[in-house]
C-alpha positions as CSV (number, residue, x, y, z in Angstrom):
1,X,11.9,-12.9,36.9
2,X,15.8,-11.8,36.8
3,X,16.5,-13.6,40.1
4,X,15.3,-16.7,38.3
5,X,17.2,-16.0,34.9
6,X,20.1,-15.5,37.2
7,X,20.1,-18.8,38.5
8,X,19.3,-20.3,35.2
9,X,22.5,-18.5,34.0
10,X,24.7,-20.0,37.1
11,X,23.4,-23.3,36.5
12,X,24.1,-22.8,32.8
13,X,27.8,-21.6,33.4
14,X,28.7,-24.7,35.7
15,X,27.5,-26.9,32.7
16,X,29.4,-24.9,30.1
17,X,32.5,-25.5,32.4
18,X,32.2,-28.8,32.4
19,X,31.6,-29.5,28.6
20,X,33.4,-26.8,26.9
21,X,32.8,-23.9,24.9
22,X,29.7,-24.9,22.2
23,X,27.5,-25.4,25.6
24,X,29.0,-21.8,26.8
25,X,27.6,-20.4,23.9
26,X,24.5,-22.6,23.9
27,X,24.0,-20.9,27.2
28,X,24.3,-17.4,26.3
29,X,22.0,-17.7,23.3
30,X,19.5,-19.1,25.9
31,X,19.8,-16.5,28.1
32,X,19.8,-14.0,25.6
33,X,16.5,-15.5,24.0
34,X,14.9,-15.9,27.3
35,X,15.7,-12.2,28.3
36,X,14.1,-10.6,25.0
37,X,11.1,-13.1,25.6
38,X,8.6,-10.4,27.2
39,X,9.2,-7.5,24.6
40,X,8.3,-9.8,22.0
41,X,4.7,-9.2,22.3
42,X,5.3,-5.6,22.9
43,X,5.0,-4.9,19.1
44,X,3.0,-1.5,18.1
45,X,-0.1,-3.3,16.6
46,X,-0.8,-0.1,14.9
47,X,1.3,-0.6,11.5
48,X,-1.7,-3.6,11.5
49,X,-4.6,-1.9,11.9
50,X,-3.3,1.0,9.4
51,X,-2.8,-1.7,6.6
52,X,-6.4,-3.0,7.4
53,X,-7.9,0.2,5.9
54,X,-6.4,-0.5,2.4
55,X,-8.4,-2.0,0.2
56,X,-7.3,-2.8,-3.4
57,X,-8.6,-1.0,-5.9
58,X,-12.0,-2.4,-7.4
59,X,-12.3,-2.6,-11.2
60,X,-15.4,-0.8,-12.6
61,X,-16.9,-0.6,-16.2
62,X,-17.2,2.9,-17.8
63,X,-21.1,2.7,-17.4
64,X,-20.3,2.2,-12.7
65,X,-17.4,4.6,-13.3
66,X,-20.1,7.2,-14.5
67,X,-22.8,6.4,-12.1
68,X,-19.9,6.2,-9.4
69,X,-19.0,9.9,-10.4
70,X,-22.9,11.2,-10.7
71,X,-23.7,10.2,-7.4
72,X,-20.6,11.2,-5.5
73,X,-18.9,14.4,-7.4
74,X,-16.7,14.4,-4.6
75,X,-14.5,11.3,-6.0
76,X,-11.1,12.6,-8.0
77,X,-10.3,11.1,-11.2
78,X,-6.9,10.5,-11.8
79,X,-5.7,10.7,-15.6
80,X,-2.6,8.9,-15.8
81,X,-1.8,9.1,-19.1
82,X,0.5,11.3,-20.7
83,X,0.6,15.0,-20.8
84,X,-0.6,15.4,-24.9
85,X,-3.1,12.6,-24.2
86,X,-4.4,14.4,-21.8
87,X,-5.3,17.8,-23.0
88,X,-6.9,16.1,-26.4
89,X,-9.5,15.2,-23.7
90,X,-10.4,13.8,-20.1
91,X,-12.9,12.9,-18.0
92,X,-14.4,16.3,-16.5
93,X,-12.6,17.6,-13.6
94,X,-9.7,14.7,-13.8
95,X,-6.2,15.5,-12.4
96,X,-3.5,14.6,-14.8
97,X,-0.4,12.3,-13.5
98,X,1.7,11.0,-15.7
99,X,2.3,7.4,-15.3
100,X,5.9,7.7,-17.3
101,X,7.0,11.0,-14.9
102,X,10.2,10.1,-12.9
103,X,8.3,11.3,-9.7
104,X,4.5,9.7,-10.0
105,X,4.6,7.2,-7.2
106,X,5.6,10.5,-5.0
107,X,2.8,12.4,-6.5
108,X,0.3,10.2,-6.0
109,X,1.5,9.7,-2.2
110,X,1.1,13.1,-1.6
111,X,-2.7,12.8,-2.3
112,X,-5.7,12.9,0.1
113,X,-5.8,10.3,1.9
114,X,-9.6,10.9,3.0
115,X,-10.8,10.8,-0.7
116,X,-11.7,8.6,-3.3
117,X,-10.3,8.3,-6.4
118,X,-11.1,6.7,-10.2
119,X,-8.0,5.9,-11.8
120,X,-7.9,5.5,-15.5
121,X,-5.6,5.7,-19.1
122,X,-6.1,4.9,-22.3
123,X,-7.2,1.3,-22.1
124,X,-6.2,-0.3,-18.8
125,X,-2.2,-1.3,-19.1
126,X,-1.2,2.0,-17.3
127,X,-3.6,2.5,-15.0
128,X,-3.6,-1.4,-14.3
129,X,-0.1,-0.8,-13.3
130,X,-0.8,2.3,-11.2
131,X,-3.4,0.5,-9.0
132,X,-1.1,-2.6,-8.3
133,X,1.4,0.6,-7.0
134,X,-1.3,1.6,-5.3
135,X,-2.1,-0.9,-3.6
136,X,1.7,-2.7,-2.9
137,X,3.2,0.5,-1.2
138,X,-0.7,1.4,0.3
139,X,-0.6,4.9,-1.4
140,X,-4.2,5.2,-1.4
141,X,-7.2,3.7,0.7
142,X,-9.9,4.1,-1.7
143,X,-9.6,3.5,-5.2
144,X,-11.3,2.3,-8.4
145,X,-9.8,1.4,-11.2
146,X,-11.7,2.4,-14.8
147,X,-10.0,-1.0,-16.7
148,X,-11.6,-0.1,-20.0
149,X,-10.1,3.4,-19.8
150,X,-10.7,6.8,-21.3
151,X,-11.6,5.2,-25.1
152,X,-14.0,3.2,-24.0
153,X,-15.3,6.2,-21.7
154,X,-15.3,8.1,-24.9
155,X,-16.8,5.3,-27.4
156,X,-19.7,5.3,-24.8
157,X,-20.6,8.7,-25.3
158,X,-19.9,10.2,-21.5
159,X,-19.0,13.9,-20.9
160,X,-15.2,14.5,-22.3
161,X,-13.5,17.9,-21.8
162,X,-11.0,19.8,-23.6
């Protein structure tokens, strides 16, 4: 292969001579493209596979959210409202991050990335917003999102702790 690009580059010099310097330069970029030509395919195709494994978050009604969390008590919720919000009540067992803290996208990042999670707020808007984070910088693989949120959890009459 380099005895070949060595002659194309002789040839190439003997034309650049002849018709001045744009076909010199001509010639080098040729050279330079044809000499980067095999590690162009030698691209890690892990970054791709890794990105396959992240879904976006699936919106679920309060009624799946409960079911979801009946039959898997594994799954973490994630409260993302504030801090006051929180402790007037929360879905049992939830983990409060607040949306608004100057640090949430690093908090939720240093999660497990082997579980599931149910985010949720008040109504949707904030947790909305946390699962299109989510999902654009790949925090988390496996996510729902409860888009009615905690007063519609609540209106519905499922388990709310103090």
């Amino acid at each position: 292969m380099m005895g070949s690009l060595a002659g194309s580059f002789v040839a190439l010099r003997r034309a650049a001579a002849q018709y001045g310097c744009m076909i010199r330069y001509a010639a080098l970029f040729v050279l330079f493209a044809l000499s980067t030509a095999p590690f162009a395919s030698a691209a890690d195709p892990a970054p791709a596979a890794a990105a396959a494994t992240f879904a976006a978050p699936k919106n679920i009604s309060v009624d799946d959210a409960d079911k979801l969390l009946k039959s898997n008590p594994k799954i973490v919720v994630i409260d993302v409202r504030t801090t006051d919000e929180f402790k007037a009540g929360h879905i049992p067992g939830a983990k409060n991050i607040d949306f608004f803290s100057d640090d949430f996208a690093k908090q939720l990042g240093a999660l497990d990335k082997s579980q599931t999670y149910l985010v949720h707020c008040a109504a949707g808007g904030r947790s909305g917003k946390a699962c299109k984070l989510i999902e654009q910088q790949q925090l988390l693989p496996s996510v729902y999102h409860l888009n009615e949120g905690f007063k519609a959890w609540e209106k519905a009459g499922k388990p709310v702790e103090k």
